[in-house]
C-alpha positions in Angstrom: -23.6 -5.7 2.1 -20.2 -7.5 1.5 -19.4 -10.9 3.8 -16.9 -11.1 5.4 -16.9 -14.7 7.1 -15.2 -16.5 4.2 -13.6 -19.8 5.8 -11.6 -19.6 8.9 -9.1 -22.0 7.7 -6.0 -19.6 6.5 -7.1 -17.5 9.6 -4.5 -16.9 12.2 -5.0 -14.2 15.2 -3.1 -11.3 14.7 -3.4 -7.2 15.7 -4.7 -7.1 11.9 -7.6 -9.7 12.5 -10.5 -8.1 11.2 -8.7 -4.7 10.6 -10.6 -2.8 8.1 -7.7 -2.7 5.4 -7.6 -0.5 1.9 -4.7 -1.6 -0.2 -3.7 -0.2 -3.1 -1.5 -1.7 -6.0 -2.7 -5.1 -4.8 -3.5 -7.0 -8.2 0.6 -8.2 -8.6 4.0 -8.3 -6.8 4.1 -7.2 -3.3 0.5 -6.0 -3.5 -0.7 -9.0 -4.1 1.2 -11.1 -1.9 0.7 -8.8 1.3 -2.8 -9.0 0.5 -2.8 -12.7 0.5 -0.6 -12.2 4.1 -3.3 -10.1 5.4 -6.4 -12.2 4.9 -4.4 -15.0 6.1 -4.6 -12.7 9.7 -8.5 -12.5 8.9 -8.3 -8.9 8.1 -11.2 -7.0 5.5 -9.9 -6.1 2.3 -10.7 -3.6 -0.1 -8.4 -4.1 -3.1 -7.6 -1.7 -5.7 -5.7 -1.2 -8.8 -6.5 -0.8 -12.4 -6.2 -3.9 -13.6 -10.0 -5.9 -13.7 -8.7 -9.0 -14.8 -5.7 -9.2 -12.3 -7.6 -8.1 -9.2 -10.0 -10.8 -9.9 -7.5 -13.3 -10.2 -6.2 -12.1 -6.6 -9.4 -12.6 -5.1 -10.3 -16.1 -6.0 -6.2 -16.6 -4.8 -7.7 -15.2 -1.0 -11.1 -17.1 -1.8 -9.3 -20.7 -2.4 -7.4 -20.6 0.9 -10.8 -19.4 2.4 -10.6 -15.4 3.4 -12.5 -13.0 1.0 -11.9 -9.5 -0.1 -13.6 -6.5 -2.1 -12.2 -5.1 -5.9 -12.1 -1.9 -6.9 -11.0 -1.1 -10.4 -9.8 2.8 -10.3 -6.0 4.4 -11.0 -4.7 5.8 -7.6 -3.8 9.5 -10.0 -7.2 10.2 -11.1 -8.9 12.9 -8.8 -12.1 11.8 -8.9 -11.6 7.9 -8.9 -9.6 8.3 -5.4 -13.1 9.9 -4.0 -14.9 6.9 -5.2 -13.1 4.5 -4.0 -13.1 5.9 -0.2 -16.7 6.0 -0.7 -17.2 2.3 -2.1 -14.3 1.6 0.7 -16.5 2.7 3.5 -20.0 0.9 2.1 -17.6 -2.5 1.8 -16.8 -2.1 5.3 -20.7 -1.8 7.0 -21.8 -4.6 8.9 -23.5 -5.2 11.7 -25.4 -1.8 11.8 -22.2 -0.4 12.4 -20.8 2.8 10.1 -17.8 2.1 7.6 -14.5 3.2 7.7 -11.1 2.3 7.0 -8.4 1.1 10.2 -5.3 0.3 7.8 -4.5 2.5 4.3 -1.8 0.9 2.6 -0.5 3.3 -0.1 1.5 0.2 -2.7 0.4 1.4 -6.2 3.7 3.0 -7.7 5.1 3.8 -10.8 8.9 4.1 -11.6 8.5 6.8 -14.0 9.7 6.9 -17.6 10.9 3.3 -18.3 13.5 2.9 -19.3 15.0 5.1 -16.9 16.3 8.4 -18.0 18.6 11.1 -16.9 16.7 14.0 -15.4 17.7 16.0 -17.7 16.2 13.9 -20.1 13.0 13.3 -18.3 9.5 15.3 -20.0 7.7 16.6 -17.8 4.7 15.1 -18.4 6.6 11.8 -17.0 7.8 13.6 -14.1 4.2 15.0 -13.6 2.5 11.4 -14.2 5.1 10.0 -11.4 4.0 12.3 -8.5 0.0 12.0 -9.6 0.3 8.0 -8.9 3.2 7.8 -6.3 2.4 11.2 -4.0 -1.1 13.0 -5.0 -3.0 10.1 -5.1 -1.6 8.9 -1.6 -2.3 12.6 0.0 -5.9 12.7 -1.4 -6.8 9.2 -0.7 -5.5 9.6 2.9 -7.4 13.1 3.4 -10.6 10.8 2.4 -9.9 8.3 4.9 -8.4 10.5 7.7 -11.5 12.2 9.1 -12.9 8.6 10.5 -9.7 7.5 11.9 -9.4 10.9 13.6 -13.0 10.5 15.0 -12.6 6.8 15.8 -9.2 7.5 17.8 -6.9 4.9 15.9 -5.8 4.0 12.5 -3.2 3.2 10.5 -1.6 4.4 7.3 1.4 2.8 5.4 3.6 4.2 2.6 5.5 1.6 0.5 9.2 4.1 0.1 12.5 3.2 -1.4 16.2 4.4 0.0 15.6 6.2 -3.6 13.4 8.5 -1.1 17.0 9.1 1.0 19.7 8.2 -1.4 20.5 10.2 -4.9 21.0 7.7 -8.1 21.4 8.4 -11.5 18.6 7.7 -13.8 15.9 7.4 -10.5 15.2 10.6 -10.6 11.8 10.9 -11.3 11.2 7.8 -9.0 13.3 9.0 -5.9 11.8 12.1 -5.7 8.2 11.0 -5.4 9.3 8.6 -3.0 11.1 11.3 -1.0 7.9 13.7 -1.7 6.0 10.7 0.1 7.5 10.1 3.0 7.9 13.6 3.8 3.9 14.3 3.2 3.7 10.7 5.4 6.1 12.7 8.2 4.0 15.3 8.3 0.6 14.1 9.0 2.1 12.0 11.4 3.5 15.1 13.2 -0.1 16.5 12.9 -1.3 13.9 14.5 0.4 13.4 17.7 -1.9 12.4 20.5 -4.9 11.4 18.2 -4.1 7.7 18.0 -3.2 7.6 14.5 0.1 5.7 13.8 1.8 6.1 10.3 4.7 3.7 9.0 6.9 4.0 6.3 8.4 1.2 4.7 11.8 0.7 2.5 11.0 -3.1 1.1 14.0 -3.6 -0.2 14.9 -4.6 -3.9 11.9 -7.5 -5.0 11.4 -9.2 -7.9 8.8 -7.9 -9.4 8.2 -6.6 -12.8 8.6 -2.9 -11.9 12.2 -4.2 -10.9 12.6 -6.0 -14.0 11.6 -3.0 -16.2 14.0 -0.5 -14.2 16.9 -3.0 -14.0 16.2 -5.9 -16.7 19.5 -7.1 -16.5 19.7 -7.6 -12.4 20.4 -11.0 -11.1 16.9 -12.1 -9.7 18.4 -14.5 -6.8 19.7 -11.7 -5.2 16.4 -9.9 -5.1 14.1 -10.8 -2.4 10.7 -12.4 -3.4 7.6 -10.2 -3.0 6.0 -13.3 -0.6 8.7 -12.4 2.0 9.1 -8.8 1.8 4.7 -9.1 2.6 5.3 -11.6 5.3 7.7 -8.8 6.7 6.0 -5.7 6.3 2.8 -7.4 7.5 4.9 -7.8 11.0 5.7 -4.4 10.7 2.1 -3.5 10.5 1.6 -5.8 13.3 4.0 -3.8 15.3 3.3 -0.3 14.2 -0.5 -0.9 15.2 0.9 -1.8 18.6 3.8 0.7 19.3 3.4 4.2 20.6 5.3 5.9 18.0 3.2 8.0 15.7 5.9 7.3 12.8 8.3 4.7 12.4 10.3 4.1 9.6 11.4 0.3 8.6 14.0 -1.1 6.0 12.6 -5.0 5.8 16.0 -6.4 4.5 17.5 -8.5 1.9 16.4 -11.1 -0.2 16.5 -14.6 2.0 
């Protein structure tokens, strides 16, 4: 059984404090700074990503400022890993007696596609198909995993890290735009499903970062004009705040420019 006390001293109270939270992506960049934003709330993380080494190096980040989380090693795009890590989600989050579950599923894990960026017309298939196994099927199955208990349990909330790629056409972000738009859409509609049930789903445009999935798509950008991934978490964590509050079942938020 994982404990959860860890120190209170980077606690603060917050709707998220001790929200059951699965995040995804969360071993660099925004991942693993909204992670560090969210145990700093005092909420329970289950972290994942495919990276061993990095996700470790994340957790004893949380553990020096005194919160703790759980790892899971898996890729978001592999059918059966998504199963496995709702089930290994759900036995993190059992204390006390009572059953596990999942309050917050944070869909961050991402891939741009073919790097460098291509035309579509240049773009193989099997890139294409690779894009919308990590950025849209692995986001539908893992949130038909986790679904069922917020249903039952009358609440929850599910986030879906977008793009204005998702709503605006540019070359060479093909690949990337339409998974993004694929997302949101699939994001729309279980939220439209869901109406009266509790459930609350929020989709969020971060804005250009500086991260390395930036730096691969555009190596040449000026990086002071991008925001840094610590403030885009600060500000999506709010959102979260907000969303878990409001009584919209979706809301869709743009968090801004680089300050």
């Amino acid at each position: 059984m994982q404990d959860w006390s860890g120190g209170s001293t980077m606690k603060t109270m917050s709707t998220l404090t001790n929200a059951r939270v699965l995040l995804t992506g969360a071993s660099r960049g925004l991942g693993e700074e909204l992670a560090v934003a969210l145990a700093r709330r005092g909420a329970k993380l289950v972290l994942v990503a495919r990276g061993e080494k990095e996700l470790a190096r994340v957790r004893a980040r949380i553990a020096s400022e005194g919160g703790s989380a759980v790892a899971i090693t898996a890729d978001v795009a592999d059918m059966e890993a998504v199963h496995r890590v709702a089930a290994q989600a759900a036995a993190a989050f059992v204390s006390d007696g009572k059953p596990g579950g999942v309050d917050v599923l944070i869909h961050n894990a991402g891939t741009l596609g073919p790097s460098p960026l291509e035309l579509m017309l240049d773009t193989d298939c099997e890139d294409l198909e690779r894009a919308f196994a990590v950025n849209v099927l692995g986001p539908f199955r893992l949130t038909k995993a986790v679904l069922g208990h917020m249903t039952l349990m009358g609440r929850g909330l599910t986030v879906a890290v977008s793009s204005d790629a998702a709503v605006n056409a540019y070359p060479t972000w093909g690949a990337y735009g339409a998974t993004k738009a694929a997302l949101e859409h699939t994001m729309r509609t279980f939220a439209a499903e869901s109406e009266g049930s509790g459930l609350r789903f929020l989709v969020v445009d971060p804005g250009e970062m500086d991260t390395r999935m930036h730096a691969d798509a555009l190596p040449a950008a000026d990086r002071s004009t991008l925001t840094p991934p610590r403030v885009a978490a600060e500000r999506l964590a709010r959102a979260m705040e907000k969303a878990m509050s409001d009584e919209a079942t979706f809301t869709r938020v743009e968090l801004g420019g680089a300050s």
